[in-house]
Each structure stands twice: as C-alpha cells, then as structure tokens.
C-alpha positions in Angstrom: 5.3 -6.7 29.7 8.6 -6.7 27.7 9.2 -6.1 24.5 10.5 -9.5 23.0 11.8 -8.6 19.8 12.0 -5.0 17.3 11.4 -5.5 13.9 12.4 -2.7 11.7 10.8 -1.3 8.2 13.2 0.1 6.0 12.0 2.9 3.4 14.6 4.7 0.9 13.5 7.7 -1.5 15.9 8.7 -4.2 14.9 12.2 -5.0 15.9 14.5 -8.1 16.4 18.5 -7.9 12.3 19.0 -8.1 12.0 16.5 -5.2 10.0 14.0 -7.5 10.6 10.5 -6.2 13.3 8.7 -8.8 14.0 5.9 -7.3 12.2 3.9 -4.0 13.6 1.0 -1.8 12.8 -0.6 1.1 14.0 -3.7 3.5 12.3 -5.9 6.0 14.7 -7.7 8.1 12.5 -10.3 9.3 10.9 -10.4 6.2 13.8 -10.9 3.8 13.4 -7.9 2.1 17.0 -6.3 2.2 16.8 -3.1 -0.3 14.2 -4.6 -3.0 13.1 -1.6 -5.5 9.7 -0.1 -5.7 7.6 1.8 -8.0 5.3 3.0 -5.4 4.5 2.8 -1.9 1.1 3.9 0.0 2.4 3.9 4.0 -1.1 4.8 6.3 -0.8 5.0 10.2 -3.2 5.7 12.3 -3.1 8.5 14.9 -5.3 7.2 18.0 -5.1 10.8 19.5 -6.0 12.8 17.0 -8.3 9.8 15.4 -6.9 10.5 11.8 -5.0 8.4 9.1 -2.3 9.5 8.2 -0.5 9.0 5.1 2.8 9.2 2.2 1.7 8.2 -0.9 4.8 8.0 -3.3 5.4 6.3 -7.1 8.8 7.0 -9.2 8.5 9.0 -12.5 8.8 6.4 -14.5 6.1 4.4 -12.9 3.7 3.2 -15.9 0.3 4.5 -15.6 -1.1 1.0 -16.9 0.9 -0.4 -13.7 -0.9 2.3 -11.3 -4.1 1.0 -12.1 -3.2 -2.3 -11.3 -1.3 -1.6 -8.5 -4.4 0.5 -6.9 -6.7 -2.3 -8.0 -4.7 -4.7 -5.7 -4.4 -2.3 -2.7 -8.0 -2.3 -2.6 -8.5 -5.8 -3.0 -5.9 -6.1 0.1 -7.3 -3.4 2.4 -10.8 -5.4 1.6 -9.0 -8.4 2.6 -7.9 -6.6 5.9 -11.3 -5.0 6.6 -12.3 -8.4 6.9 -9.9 -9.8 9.5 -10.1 -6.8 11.7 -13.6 -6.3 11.7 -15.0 -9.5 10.8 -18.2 -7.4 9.0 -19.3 -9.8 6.1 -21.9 -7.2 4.7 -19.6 -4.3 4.2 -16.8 -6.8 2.8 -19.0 -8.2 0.4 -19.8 -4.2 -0.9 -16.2 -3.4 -1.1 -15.5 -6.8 -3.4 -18.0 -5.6 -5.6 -16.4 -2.3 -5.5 -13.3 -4.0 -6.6 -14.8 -6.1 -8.9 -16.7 -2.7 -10.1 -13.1 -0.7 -10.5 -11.1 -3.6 -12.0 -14.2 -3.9 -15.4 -13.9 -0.4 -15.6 -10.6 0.1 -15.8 -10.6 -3.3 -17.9 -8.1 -5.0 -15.9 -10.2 -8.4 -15.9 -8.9 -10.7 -18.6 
C-alpha cells in the first residue's frame, strides 16, 4: 500500500549553557500549528521491539509550578480519555477518572 500523505511534527528546544530547556516550540503543518510556544512537552513512543515506552519529558525554567500541576492533571485526564478509545476497557477507565478526580482534590485544582 502507498503512503498517501506525510505529516510532519515539528519540536524546537532553546537551550542555555547548563542545557536547561529556555525556551520550547513546536509546529504541526496539517494542524495549523506553525512555531506556537510551549512550556512543556511530554513526547512517549512506543518501541514494539523492545516492548518499552519511551520518553522526553521537557518544561522551560520559568514554567510556573502552579501550571505543572495543572498541566499534569490534564495529561492524565487525556491519556484516560485515550485508554478508553484504544482499549475500549470501561472498568479500568472508570478507576483512572477517579484517579484523576483523586489527584485534581489533592492538589486542589477543583474550583
């Protein structure tokens, strides 16, 4: 079968002399992302041969810790979203919504 169309993801990381992430960008053509800033990114692949994830997990220096919180609160509320859709297993996505229902009280992000 041929391959109809590429799509590229674009990711930009503006280092200083200690190699701490200053600045991050990224673009997605056929999204209509061209060079939009970021605080932080968490990128996972999975490696089918090895059967690992594998993972870059950067955030600027002047990412607010108030914002990280957040920020990990809504990745988890996504990958439970995405559990969902790939594996269509009700029971465990109902135990990771409490999970994130759990993490967001603690953390008192709930209004």
């Amino acid at each position: 079968m041929a391959v109809a169309h590429t799509s590229e993801i674009k990711l930009t990381v503006e280092l200083d002399e200690n190699r701490v992430p200053e600045a991050l960008h990224w673009s997605a053509e056929d999204g209509g992302i061209e060079n939009e800033e970021a605080k932080a990114m968490m990128l996972s692949v999975w490696d089918s041969k090895n059967k690992e994830s594998l993972k870059i997990d950067l955030w600027t220096k002047d990412m607010p810790v108030d914002e990280m919180k957040i920020f990990f609160h809504q990745t988890l509320v996504t990958m439970t979203d995405t559990f969902m859709k790939a594996t269509q297993d009700e029971k465990m996505t109902a135990t990771m919504k409490d999970f994130c229902d759990y993490f967001a009280e603690k953390l008192e992000l709930k209004q």
